[in-house]
C-alpha positions in Angstrom: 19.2 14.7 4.7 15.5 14.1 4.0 14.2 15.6 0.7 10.8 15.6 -1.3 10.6 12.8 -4.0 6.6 12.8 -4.6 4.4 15.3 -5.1 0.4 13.6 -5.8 -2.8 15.5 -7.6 -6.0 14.6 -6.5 -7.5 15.0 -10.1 -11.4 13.7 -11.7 -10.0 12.1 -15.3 -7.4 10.3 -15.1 -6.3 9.6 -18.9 -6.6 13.0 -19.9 -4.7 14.6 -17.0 -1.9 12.2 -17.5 -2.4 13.3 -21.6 -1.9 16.8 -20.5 1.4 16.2 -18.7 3.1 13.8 -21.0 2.5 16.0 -24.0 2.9 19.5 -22.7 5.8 18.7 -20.2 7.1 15.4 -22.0 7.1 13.4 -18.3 7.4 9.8 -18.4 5.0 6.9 -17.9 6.3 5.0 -14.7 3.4 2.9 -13.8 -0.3 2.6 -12.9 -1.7 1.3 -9.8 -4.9 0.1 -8.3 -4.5 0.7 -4.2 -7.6 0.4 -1.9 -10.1 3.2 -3.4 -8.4 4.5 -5.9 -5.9 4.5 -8.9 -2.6 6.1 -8.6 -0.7 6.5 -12.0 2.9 8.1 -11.3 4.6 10.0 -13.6 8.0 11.2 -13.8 10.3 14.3 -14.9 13.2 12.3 -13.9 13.7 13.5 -10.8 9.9 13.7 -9.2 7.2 11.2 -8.6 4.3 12.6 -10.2 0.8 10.6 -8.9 -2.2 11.2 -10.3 -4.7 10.1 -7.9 -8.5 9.4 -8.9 -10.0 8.0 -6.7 -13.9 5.7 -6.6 -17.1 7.8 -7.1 -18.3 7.8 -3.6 -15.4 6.9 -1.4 -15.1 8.0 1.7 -12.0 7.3 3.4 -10.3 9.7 5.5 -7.6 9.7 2.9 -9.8 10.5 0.1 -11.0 13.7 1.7 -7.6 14.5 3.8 -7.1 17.3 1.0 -10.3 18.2 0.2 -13.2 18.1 -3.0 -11.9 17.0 -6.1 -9.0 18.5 -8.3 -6.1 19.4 -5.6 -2.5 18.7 -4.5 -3.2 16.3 -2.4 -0.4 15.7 -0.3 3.6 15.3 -0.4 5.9 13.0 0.3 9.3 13.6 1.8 11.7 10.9 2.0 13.5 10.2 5.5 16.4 7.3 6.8 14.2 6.8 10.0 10.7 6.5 9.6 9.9 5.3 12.5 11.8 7.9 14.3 10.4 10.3 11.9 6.2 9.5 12.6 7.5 9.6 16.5 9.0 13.6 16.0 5.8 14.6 14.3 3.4 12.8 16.6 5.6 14.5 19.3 4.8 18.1 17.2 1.1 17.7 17.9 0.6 16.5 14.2 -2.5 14.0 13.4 -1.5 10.9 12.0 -4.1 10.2 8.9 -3.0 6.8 7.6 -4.1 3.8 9.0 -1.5 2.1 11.8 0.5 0.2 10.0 0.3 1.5 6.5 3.5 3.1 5.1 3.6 5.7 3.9 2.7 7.7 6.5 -0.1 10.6 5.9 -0.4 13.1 8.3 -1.1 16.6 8.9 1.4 19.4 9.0 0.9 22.8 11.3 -1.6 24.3 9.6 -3.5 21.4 7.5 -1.0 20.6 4.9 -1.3 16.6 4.1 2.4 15.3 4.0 3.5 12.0 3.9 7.0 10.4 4.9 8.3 7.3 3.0 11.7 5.2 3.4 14.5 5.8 1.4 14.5 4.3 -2.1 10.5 4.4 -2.4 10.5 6.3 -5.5 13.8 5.9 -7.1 12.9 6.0 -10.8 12.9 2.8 -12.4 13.1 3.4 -16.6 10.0 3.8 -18.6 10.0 2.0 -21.6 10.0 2.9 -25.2 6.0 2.8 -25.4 5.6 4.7 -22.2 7.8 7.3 -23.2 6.2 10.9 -24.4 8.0 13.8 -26.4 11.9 14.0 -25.4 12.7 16.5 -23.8 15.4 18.0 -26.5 12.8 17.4 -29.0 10.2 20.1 -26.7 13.3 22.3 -26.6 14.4 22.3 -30.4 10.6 22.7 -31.4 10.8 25.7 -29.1 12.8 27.1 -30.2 11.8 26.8 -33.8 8.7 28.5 -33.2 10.6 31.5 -31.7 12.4 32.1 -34.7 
């Protein structure tokens, strides 16, 4: 059965977003990644990829603007066991195809505007941050919590 893995933010600082998420929601590091016009940084609550996109001042590729002006979900990504089969049913759905030919993943437009993107299996399985990466524990969020309650 297909099921989201990815969910990415279109967002204008990168550092301090990825601040923000780490220290409020204690999500993990994964990795940081320079791809054609922007910089993808993925984060993780153990089960999601997080990406926080920023991309160039002054880009203009279709992808860069499939979502719209600046801070945004920008798309998500829903893993499938056929992609091929998978970009076939949706081009077959009327959907426009926004990536590249070729590229995977595959962007595209959902009925009514939504920017989705399929990926292969295994795409975001989550490898383990390391010690450095690492923000707040969880059970540490909680016990704090719960501390300030009492």
């Amino acid at each position: 059965m297909s099921r989201i893995v990815h969910l990415a933010l279109k967002v204008e600082d990168l550092e301090r977003t990825t601040q923000f998420y780490r220290e409020v929601f204690g999500f993990s590091e994964m990795n940081t990644d320079r791809v054609r016009d922007h910089t993808s940084r993925h984060l993780s609550d153990g089960t999601i990829d997080l990406a926080l996109i920023q991309y160039d001042a002054g880009t203009q590729s279709a992808e860069s603007r499939a979502a719209g002006e600046g801070p945004c979900i920008h798309h998500f990504a829903v893993e499938v066991a056929d992609l091929a089969g998978a970009e076939k049913r949706i081009r077959a759905l009327g959907c426009e195809i926004i990536s590249d030919p070729g590229v995977v993943p595959v962007k595209f437009r959902s009925p009514g505007g939504i920017v989705c993107e399929i990926v292969p299996e295994g795409r975001y399985k989550k490898p383990k941050a390391t010690a450095a990466k690492r923000a707040v524990p969880r059970k540490a969020v909680r016990k704090a919590a719960k501390k300030k309650k009492k």
